[in-house]
C-alpha positions in Angstrom: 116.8 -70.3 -62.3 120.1 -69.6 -64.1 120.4 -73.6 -64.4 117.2 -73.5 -66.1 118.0 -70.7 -68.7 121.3 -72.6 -69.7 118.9 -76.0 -70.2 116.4 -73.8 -72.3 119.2 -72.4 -74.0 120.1 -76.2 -74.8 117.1 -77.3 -75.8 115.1 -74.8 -77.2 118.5 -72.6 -79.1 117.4 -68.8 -79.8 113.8 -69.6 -79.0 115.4 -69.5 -75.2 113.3 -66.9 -73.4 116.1 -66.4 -70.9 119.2 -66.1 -70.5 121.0 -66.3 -67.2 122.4 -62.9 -67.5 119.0 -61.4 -67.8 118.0 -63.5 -64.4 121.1 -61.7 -63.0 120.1 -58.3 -64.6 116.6 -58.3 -63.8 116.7 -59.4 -60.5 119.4 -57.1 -59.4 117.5 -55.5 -56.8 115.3 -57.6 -53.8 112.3 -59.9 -54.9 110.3 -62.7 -54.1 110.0 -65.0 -57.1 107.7 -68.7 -57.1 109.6 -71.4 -58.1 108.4 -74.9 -59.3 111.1 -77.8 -58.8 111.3 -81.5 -59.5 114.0 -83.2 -57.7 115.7 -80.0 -56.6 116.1 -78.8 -60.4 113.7 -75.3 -60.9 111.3 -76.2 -63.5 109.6 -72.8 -63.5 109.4 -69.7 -62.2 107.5 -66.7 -62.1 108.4 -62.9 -60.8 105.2 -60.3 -60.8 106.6 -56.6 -60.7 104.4 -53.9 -61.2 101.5 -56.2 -63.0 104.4 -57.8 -65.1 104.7 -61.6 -64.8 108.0 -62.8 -65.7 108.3 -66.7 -66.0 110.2 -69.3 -67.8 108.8 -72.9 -67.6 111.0 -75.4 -69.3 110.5 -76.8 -72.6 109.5 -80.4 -71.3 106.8 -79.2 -68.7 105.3 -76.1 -70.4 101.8 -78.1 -68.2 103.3 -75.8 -65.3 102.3 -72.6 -67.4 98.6 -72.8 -66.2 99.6 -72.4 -62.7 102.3 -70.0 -63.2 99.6 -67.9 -64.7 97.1 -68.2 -61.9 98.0 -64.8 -60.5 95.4 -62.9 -59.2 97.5 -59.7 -59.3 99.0 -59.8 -63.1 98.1 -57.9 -65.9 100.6 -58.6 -68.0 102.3 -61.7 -69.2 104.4 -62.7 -72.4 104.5 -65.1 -75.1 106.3 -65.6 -79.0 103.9 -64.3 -81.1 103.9 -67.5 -83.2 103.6 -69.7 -80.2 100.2 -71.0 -80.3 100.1 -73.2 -77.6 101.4 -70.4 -75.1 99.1 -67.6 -76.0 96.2 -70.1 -76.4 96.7 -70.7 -72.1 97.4 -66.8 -72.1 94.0 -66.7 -73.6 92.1 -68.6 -71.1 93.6 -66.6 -68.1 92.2 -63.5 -70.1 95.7 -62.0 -71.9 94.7 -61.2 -75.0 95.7 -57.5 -75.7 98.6 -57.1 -77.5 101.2 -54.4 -76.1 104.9 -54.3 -76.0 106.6 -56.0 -78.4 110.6 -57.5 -77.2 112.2 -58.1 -80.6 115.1 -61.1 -80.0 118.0 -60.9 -82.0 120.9 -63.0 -82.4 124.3 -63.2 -84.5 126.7 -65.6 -84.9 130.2 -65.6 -83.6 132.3 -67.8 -85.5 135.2 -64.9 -86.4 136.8 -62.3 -83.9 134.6 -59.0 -85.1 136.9 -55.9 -85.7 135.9 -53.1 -83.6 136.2 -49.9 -85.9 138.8 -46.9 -85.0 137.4 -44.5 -82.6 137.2 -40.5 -82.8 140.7 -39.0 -81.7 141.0 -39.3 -77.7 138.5 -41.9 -77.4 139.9 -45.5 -76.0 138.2 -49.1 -75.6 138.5 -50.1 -72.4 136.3 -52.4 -69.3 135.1 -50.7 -66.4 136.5 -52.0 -62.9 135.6 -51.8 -59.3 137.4 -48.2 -59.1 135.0 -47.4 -61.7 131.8 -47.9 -60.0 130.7 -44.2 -59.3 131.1 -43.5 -63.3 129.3 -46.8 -64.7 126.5 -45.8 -62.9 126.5 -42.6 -63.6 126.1 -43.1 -67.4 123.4 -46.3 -66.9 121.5 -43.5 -64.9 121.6 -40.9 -68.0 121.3 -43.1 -70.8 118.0 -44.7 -68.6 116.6 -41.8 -66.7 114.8 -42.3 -64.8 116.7 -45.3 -63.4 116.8 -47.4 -60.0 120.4 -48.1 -60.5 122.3 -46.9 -57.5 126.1 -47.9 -56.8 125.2 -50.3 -54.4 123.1 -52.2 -56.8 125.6 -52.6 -59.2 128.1 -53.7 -56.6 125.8 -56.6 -55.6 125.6 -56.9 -59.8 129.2 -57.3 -60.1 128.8 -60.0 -57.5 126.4 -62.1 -59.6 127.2 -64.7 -61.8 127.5 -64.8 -64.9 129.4 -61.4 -64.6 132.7 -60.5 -65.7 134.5 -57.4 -65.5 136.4 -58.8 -68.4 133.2 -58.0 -70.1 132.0 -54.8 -68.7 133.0 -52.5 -71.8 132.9 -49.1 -72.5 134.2 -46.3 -74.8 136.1 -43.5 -72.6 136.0 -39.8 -73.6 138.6 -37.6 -73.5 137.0 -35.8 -70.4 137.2 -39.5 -68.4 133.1 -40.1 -68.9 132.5 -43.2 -70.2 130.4 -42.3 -73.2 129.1 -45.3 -74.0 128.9 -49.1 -72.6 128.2 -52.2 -73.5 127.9 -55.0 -70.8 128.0 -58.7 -72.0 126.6 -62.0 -69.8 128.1 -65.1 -71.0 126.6 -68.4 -70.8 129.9 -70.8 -70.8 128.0 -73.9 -71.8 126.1 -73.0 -74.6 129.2 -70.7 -75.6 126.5 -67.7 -75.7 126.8 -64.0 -74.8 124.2 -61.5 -74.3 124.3 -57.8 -74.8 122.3 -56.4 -71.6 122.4 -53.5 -70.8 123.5 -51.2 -73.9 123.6 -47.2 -74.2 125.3 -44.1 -75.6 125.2 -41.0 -73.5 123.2 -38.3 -75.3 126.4 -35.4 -75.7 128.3 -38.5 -77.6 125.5 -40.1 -80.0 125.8 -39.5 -83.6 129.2 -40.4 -83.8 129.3 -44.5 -84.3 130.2 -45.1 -80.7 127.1 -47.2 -79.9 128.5 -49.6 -83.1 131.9 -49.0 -81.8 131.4 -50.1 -78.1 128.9 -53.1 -79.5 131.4 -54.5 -81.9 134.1 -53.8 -79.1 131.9 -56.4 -76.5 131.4 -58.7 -79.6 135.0 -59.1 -80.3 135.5 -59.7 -75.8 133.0 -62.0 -75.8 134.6 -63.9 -78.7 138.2 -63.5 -76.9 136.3 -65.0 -73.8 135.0 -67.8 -75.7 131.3 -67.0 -77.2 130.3 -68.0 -80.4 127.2 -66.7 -80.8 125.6 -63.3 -79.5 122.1 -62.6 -78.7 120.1 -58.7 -77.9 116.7 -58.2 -77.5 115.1 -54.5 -78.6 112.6 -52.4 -78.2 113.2 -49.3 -80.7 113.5 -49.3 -84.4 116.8 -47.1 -84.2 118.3 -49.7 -81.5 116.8 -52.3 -83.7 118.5 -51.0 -86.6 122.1 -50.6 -84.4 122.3 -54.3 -83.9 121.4 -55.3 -87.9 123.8 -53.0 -88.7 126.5 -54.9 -86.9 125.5 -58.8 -88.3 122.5 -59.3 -85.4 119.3 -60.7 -87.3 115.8 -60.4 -85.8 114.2 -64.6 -85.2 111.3 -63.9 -83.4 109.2 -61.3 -81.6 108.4 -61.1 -77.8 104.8 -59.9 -76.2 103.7 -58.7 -74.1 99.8 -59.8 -73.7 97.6 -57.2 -71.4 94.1 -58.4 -69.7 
């Protein structure tokens, strides 16, 4: 499946739906996925979750989207809103309501960003395995309510693409981590994605979501990525990542029968 995100990532630039640190992300906890191969290479894929159907189907053989969507189960499936073709099959398997929308952004990397100086007592720095207790702990506050447990994010650590290298966070002066910043890296297309992101509510206000993004940016760069991509939800978390160079090339959604 990551194979297949890297080929789409190839092939297709920042129209990629996926991104194999996204595979890692989302499938951090146990689940039965279909997969479609031809000569041992996925082709597609498809995970239903709660009425969600997540797929990819590669460029070359988007025929395999009719059967990915023949769930019986799914009420919800995605497609680019300017991608006629896809909601057009959508359409005949009955997902033509409109919901969420996933707004992809993406920025290049060309030049080592600068992360800005932080508020006195506040350090850079990545978050290792003695850290576990703590990463969680602010994933947990920043997404309450949130699955995470420490034994997830152990097995996440485990999972490629991850790096500690690029686990980043901003450290109070108390020892919390107030915000974080996790990168995925895809080494062949020289691409790192920003997943998850948050500030802890006591420390907003303060630039440190900027601070901690630019701060992953500049690893990432270190580490050999030249071009970042984020996907949103929010306007204000939409606005965070324009502020810092990301601009928005297409829009995610989420079609409900």
């Amino acid at each position: 499946m990551q194979r297949l995100a890297v080929a789409q990532r190839r092939a297709l630039g920042v129209r990629a739906p996926w991104h194999p640190g996204d595979i890692a992300w989302s499938l951090r906890d146990a689940a039965e996925v279909r997969v479609w191969q031809e000569d041992g290479d996925v082709v597609a894929w498809a995970w239903l979750h709660d009425g969600m159907l997540d797929a990819d189907v590669r460029a070359d053989r988007r025929a395999f989207l009719d059967e990915v969507l023949d769930e019986p189960d799914a009420t919800t499936a995605w497609a680019f809103e300017d991608d006629d073709e896809a909601r057009a099959t959508l359409a005949q398997h009955g997902y033509t309501r409109p919901g969420e929308v996933l707004r992809y952004h993406a920025r290049d990397l060309s030049e080592r960003p600068e992360p800005p100086p932080l508020p006195e007592g506040f350090a850079y720095r990545t978050a290792g395995a003695g850290d576990l207790a703590e990463r969680v702990a602010v994933h947990r506050e920043v997404w309450h309510p949130s699955k995470l447990t420490e034994e997830i994010y152990a097995r996440v650590r485990q999972m490629p693409p991850f790096r500690e290298s690029l686990d980043c966070v901003v450290e109070a002066p108390n020892g919390q981590f107030a915000a974080y910043c996790l990168v995925w890296p895809d080494e062949e297309n020289a691409v790192g994605e920003l997943e998850p992101v948050g500030v802890r509510a006591a420390f907003r206000r303060r630039g440190l979501g900027t601070a901690v993004c630019t701060y992953a940016l500049a690893r990432a760069w270190d580490e050999g990525m030249r071009e970042a991509i984020v996907c949103c939800i929010t306007e204000e978390a939409c606005a965070l990542y324009t502020a810092i160079g990301f601009r928005r090339h297409g829009n995610l959604v989420a079609f409900s029968r």
